[in-house]
N, C-alpha and C positions, 0 to 999 in steps of 0.2 A: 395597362400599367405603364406608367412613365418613369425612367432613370433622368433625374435631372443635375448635370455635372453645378457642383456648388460655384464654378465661375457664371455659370449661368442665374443663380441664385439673385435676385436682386430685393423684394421682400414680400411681407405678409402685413395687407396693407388692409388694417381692422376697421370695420364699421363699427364702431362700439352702438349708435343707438339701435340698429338693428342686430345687434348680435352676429353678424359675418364676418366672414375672414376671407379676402380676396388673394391670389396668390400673384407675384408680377415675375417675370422671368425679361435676364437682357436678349438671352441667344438662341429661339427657340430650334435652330437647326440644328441646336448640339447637343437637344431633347433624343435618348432615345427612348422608342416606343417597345414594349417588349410584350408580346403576344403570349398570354397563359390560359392556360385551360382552367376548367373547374377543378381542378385541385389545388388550386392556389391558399396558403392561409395566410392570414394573419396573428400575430401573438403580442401582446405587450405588456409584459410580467412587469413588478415592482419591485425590486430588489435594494437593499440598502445606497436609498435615498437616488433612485435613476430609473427612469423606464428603459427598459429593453426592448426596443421592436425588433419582430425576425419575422421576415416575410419572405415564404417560400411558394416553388410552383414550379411548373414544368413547363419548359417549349419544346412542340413535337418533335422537332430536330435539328442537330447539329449540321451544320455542311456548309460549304466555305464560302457560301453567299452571304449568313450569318459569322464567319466568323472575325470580319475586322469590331465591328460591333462587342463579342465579346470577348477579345482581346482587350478593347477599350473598357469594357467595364469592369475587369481583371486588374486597373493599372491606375485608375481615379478611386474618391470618395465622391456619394452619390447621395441626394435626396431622394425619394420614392412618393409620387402621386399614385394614390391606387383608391378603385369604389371596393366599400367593404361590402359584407352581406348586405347591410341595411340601404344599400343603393348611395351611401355617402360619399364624396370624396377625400379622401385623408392623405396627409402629407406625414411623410418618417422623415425625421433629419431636418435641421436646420444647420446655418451657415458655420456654427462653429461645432455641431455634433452631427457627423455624416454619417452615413451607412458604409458597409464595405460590400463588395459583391464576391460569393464564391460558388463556383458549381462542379459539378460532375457528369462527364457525359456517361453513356450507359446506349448498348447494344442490345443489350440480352444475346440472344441467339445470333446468331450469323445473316438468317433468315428473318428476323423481325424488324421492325421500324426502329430506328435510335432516339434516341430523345436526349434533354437535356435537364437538369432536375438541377434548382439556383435557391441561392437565398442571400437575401440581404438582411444584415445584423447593425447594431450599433450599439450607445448609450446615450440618453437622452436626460436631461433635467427635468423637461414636463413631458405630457402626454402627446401623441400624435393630433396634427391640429385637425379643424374638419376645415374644409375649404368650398365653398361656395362657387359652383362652376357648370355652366348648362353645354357649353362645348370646348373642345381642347383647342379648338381656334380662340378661344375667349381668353389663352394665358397671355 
């Protein structure tokens, strides 16, 4: 899954005769990469005339190697590239309806592993787009 800050946003550049949607980014170093396990979802409800994506998930742990990263993602609005179940890529947010990012960290026990459990929300006018992409060096 990728946070991509909307200055970095540059656009979604359509193949119409093939039906593709290519994504173009200006600053891919201010991409950040956020590592989720299998419990990641997706959701994109329809609510009086907007889609809602909320895409949440966990990264193993918190600890201060990660946390300028989530600081930053705490303090911007964000687009979200993420492959859904069906192996697709999909983009949440566009340049003028962005995501926001919020998480909770979480110990449990004293003794246990911490983690981090995040979700990114927004409202959108259309659907999540699908984006056409064989590797993340190809943004």
């Amino acid at each position: 899954m990728f946070a991509i800050p909307v200055t970095s946003f540059k656009q979604i550049w359509r193949d119409y005769t093939n039906s593709k949607n290519y994504l173009r980014v200006m600053n891919r170093e201010d991409i950040i990469e956020i590592y989720v396990n299998d419990n990641a979802t997706f959701t994109e409800p329809y609510e009086r005339n907007a889609y809602k994506p909320e895409i949440t998930g966990v990264v193993p742990k918190s600890n201060p190697l990660n946390r300028k990263d989530l600081t930053r993602l705490e303090t911007e609005f964000w687009l979200v590239l993420f492959r859904d179940n069906n192996d697709y890529w999909r983009l949440a947010g566009n340049a003028q309806n962005r995501l926001s990012f919020k998480r909770t960290d979480t110990a449990g026990q004293l003794t246990s592993t911490n983690q981090l459990q995040f979700t990114f929300t927004g409202n959108m006018r259309t659907a999540c787009e699908f984006i056409e992409l064989e590797e993340i060096e190809d943004l």
